[in-house]
N, C-alpha and C positions, 0 to 999 in steps of 0.2 A: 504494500500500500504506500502510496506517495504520501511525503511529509507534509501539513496541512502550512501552507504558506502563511507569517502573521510576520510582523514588525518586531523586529530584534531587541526593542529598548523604549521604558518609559517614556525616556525622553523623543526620540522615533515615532513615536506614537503619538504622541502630544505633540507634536510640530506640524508631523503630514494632517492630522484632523484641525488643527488650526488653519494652517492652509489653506483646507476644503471650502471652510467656513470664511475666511477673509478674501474680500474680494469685491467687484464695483457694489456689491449694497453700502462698505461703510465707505469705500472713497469717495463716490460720488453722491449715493442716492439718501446718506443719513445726512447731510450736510441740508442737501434741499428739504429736506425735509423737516431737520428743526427751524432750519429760516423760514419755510411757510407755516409751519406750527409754534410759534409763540419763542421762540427758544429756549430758554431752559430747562422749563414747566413741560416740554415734550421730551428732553434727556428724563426728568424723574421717571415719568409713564414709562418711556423707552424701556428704562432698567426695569422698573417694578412688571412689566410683559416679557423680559429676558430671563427673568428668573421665576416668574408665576406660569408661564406659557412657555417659554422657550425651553428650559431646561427639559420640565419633564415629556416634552416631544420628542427631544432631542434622547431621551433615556430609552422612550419606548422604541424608538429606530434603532438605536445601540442594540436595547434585547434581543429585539428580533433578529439585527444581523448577526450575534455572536451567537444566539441558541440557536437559529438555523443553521448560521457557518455557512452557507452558500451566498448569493446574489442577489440582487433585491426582490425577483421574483422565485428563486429558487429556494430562498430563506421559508416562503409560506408552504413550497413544496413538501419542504423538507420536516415542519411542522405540522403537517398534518389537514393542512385548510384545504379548504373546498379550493372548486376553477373559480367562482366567482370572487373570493380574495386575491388568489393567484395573479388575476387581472390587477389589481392594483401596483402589483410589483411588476407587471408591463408599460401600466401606465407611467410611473415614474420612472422607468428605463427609456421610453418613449419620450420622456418632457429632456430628460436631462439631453439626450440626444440631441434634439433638438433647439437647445440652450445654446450645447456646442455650436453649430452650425452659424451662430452670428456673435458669441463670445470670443469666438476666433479671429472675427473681424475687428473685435474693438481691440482682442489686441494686438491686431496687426496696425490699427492709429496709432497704436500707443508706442510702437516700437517706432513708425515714422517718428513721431515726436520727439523721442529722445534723439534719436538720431538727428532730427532738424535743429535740434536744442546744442546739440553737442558742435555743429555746423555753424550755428550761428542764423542759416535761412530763416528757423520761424521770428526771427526779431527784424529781419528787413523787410522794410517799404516795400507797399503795393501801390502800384500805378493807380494814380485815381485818386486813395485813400486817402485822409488828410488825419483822420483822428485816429488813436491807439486802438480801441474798440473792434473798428471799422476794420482795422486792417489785419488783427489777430479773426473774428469774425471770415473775414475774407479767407484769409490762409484754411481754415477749416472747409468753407466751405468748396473753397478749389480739391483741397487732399481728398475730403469725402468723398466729393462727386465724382471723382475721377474714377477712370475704369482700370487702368494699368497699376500702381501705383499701390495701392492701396491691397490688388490680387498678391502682388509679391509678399508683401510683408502678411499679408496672410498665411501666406504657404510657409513665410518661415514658423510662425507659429504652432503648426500643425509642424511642420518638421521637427522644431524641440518637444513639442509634445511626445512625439514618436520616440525621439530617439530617450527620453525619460524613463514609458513605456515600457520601453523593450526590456530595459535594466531591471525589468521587476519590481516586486515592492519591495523591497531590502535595499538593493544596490541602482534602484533607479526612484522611486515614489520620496521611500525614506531618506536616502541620502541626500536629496537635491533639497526636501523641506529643512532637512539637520541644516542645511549653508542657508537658504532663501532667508526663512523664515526673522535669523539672529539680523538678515541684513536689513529686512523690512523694519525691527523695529528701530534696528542704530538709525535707520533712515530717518522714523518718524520720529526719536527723540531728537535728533539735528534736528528738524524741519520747527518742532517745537522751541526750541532756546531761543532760533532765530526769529520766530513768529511773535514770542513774548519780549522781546528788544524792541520793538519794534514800538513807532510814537503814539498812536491812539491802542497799544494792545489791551489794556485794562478795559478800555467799552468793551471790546469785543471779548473778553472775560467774563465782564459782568451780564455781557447779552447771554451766552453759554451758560454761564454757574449759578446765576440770579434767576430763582425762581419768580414766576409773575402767575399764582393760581387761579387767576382770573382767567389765563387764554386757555385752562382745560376745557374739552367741549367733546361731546362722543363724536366725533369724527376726528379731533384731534386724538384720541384713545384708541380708534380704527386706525389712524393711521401709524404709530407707535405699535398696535399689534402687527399691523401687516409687516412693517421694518422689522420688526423683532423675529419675525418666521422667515424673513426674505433675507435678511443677513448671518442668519445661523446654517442659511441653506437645509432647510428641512422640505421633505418633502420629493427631493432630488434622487433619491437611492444611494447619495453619496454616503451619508453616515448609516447606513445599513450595509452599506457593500464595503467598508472602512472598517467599523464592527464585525464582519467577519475573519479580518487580519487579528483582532486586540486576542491576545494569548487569555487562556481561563482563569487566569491571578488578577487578572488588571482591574481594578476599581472603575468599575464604571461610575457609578456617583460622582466618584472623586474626576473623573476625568470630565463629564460633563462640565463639571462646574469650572475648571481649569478652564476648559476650552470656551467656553461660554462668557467667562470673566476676561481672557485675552481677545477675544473679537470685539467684547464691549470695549476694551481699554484700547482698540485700535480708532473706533469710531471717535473715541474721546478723545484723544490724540488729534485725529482729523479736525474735530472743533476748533481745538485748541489751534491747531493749524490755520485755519482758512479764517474764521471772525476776527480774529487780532489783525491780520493782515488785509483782511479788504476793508473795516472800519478803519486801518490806518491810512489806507491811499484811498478813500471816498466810494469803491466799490461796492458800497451795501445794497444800493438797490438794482444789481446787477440781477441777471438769471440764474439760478440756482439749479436750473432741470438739467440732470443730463448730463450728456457730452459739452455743454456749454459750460457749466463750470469748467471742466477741468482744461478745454482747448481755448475758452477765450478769457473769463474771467482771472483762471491763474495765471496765466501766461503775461497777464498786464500787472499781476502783483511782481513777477519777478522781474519785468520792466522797470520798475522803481527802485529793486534792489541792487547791490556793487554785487557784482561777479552773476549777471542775470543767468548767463547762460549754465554757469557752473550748478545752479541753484533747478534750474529748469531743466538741466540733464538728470539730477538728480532724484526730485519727482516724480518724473517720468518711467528711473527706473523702479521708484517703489512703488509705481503702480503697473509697470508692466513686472515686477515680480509677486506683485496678488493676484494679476489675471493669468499668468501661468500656473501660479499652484493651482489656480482655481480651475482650471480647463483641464489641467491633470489630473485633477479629482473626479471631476464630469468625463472626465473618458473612459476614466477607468471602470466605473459602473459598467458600462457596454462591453468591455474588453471580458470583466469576469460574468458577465452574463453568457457570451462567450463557449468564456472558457469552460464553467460551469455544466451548464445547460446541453452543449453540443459536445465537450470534451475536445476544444481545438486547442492547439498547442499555441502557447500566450502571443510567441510571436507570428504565430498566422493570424491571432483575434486584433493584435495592435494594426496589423495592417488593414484587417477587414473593418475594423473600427474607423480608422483616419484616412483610409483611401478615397473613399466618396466624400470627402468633408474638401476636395478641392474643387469638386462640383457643385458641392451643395453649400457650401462657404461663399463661393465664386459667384452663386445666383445671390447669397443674401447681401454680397458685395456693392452688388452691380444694381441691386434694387435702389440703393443711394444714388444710383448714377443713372447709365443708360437703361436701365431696368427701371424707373421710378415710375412709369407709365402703369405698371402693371400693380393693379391694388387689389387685397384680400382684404373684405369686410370692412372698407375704408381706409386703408392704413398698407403701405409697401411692405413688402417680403420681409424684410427686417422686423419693423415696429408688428407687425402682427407675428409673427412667432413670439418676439419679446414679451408681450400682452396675451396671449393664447397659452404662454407657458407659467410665467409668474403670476396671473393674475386667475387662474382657473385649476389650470393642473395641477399645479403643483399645493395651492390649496385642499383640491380633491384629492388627492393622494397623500396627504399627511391627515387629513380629515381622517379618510379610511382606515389609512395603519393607526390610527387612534383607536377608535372605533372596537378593529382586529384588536389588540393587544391589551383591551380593555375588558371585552368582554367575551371575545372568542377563541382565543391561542387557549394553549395548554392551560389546563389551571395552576398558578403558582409560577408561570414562567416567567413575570416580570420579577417579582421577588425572589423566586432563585437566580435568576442573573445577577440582580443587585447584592445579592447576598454570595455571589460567586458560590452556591448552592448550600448554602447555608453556612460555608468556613468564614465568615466574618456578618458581624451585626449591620442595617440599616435603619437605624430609626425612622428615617424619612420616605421608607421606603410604602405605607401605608397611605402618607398624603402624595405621593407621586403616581399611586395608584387611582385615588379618587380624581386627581387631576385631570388624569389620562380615560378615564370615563366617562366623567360628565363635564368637567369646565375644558376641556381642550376641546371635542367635537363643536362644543358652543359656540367658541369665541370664534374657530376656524370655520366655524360655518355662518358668522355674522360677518368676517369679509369677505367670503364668497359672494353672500348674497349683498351687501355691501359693492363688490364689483362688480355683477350681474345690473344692476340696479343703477348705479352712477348717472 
């Protein structure tokens, strides 16, 4: 019998699931989202949904990937569930897939970026353009649109993915998160020193840390859940297909909350990064959605700063080393479904995984560009996968393994996991249960319908 493949080391372990989890929810989309929701008073909510909501999702995924030990849908197989759960571990095999397919494209911008950063191109004048805005604006919108441009550095993405892959989770998954991971956060502790030096940093402090209890409002509290589930990445297959690597000793408990507490402390970083620096150079009422934060709004903060380009290369790479771990996580789902499922040996499933991602990357490329004519449900190839996946499936599919893990998997199997079969105590492990039965289906079924509804 073949040794059952896991992650060599606590620390291994805790780096690649951090990883999975880090990535554009806390770069870009937690930023916009305390700036449209009150600021501070939406970091409180934030946490108190990371840790009332998030964690114990994030627990029930763990269970099930480690007691099954297969794939995200091979886990319910292997547990005993009917086809109609089984589907659910399709489905989230299906969303992450799919995630792929335009996560690759952002970070093939994001590698232009740095590399324009490192050039020196993304800071020079565009013809025409008089104001800074206008002309960082511009530069995006040429790179987006473009058709050539933007495929290369796509492929390169998928080619580091590949070659990650292929290493396995030991000497390719774990090992690249063991180096990423330590550089992401040196990155964001720089990017912080430098943000809090800075002349108006204390507003943007007090906009972040100053509670204001007046702007909570249940759509601000929906919107704090939905962040809370979309930056933990639940839902995805990724921390169930992750969970079946974590060896039989590993504290799950214990690692949730790790893991869970370092994604939060990356988004809080992020704050702490972006409101010091655009209240200092007059940026507040800039865009916050999106890709515009980060290709036009920051690009104009390190405009203001000495060593612009030095500052703006740097950025760039600590966001293109979140969107790598993070697309290495998304692959891997598919890869050990795979391998799993059909018994294909890992490096025929890495290729079978990322070989049509230069077709299907290439369409969601080119839907920004010469493809924009073409719209699904009002919205280009891109923006409708983006919104088809986060905004539905992957709700329905963490809804469901709630649901499963609540009240239909084995009996006992959340609490034996947590309890690594009973050889250590869980206090918490009874209110993690009720969690996962009645207040997680709830909550994940009021942004659903919440996004249905809009």
């Amino acid at each position: 019998m073949a040794k059952k493949v896991q992650f060599s080391s606590k620390i291994g372990l805790i780096a690649a699931t951090v990883g999975s989890a880090v990535g554009l929810g806390n770069i870009w989309r937690f930023p916009a989202e305390v700036q449209a929701n009150g600021g501070s008073s939406f970091l409180l909510v934030y946490v108190l949904c990371v840790f009332i909501l998030g964690i114990p999702v994030m627990l029930s995924e763990f269970a099930l990937g480690r007691g099954g030990g297969s794939d995200a849908a091979g886990s319910f197989v292997k547990l005993g569930a009917r086809k109609g759960w089984q589907a659910v571990g399709y489905l989230v095999i299906l969303a992450s897939y799919l995630i792929l397919c335009f996560y690759t494209v952002v970070g093939g911008w994001t590698f232009e970026y740095m590399v324009q950063s490192i050039t020196g191109h993304l800071y020079q004048p565009v013809a025409g353009v008089t104001d800074v805005k206008g002309m960082f604006t511009a530069h995006m919108n040429e790179f987006i649109a473009d058709d050539w441009n933007p495929l290369i550095n796509t492929y390169i993405m998928i080619g580091l993915t590949l070659a990650v892959l292929l290493g396995g989770v030991q000497k390719g998954i774990e090992r690249v998160s063991n180096v990423l991971m330590p550089v992401l956060f040196t990155l964001l502790l720089a990017f912080c020193i430098v943000s809090l030096t800075l002349p108006e940093a204390q507003k943007g402090v007090e906009f972040f840390f100053k509670p204001d209890f007046s702007k909570i409002s249940m759509s601000m509290i929906l919107s704090a859940l939905g962040q809370a589930f979309f930056s933990l990445s639940l839902g995805m297959g990724i921390l169930i297909t992750y969970a079946s690597y974590f060896p039989k000793r590993a504290n799950l408990t214990r690692t949730a909350f790790i893991v869970s507490i370092l994604d939060l402390l990356v988004a809080v970083l992020m704050g702490i990064i972006i409101f010091p620096a655009v209240l200092s150079f007059g940026l507040e009422n800039e865009s916050f959605q999106g890709a515009t934060l980060v290709f036009v709004t920051l690009p104009q903060v390190f405009n203001h700063m000495p060593g612009t380009q030095i500052w703006s290369a740097l950025f760039f790479l600590l966001l293109l080393v979140a969107t790598l771990t993070s697309i290495i996580s998304i692959a891997e789902v598919s890869v050990k479904f795979l391998c799993d499922r059909f018994k294909m040996r890992r490096r025929n499933a890495c290729f079978v995984v990322l070989m049509p991602l230069f077709l299907f990357s290439s369409i969601c490329s080119l839907s920004m560009g010469s493809l924009s004519h073409i719209h699904i449900a009002g919205r280009n190839i891109f923006d409708f996968l983006d919104n088809l996946t986060s905004e539905y499936m992957l709700t329905i599919g963490a809804m469901a393994t709630c649901i499963y893990m609540g009240w239909f998997a084995p009996k006992g199997l959340l609490i034996d996991e947590l309890t690594n079969r009973g050889s250590m105590r869980s206090n918490l492990g009874p209110f993690f249960l009720f969690v996962i039965r009645w207040v997680a289906p709830v909550l994940i079924g009021i942004i659903l319908f919440s996004n249905i509804f809009k």
